[in-house]
Residue, then its C-alpha position, 0 to 999 in steps of 0.5 A: x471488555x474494553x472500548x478503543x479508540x480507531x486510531x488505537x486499531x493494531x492490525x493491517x491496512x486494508x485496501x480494496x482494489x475494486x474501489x477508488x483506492x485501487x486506482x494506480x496513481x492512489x496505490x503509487x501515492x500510498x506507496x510513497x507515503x509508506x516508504x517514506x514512514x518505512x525509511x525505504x527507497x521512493x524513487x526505486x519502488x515508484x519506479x519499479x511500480x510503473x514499470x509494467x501494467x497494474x498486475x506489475x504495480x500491485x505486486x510491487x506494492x504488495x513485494x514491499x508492503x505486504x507484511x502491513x498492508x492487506x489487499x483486497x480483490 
């Protein structure tokens, strides 16, 4: 058995949407944050995201980063 440190954690992000982190401004600022580390398009994904209601953002956000990040209802 071995003790790891948190931030030596390898899995998925999690984030439960029925908290704070699944207000719609918080997921689009995790979005920016994310696409910023992935090299991907801001400005396209940010608007894509607030092109419709919250079911439109929260599948936008999981369309491009669902494959690291685990959302929780």
């Amino acid at each position: 058995m071995s003790i790891k440190k948190k931030s030596e954690k390898r899995g998925k992000i999690e984030i439960d949407l029925t908290g704070s982190d699944g207000n719609a401004f918080i997921l689009l600022g995790y979005a920016s944050q994310y696409a910023k580390q992935l090299g991907l398009d801001d400005d396209k994904i940010q608007n894509e995201m607030k092109s419709g209601d919250y079911e439109n953002l929260v599948n936008t956000f999981d369309k491009y980063f669902g494959k690291f990040v685990t959302l929780y209802r």
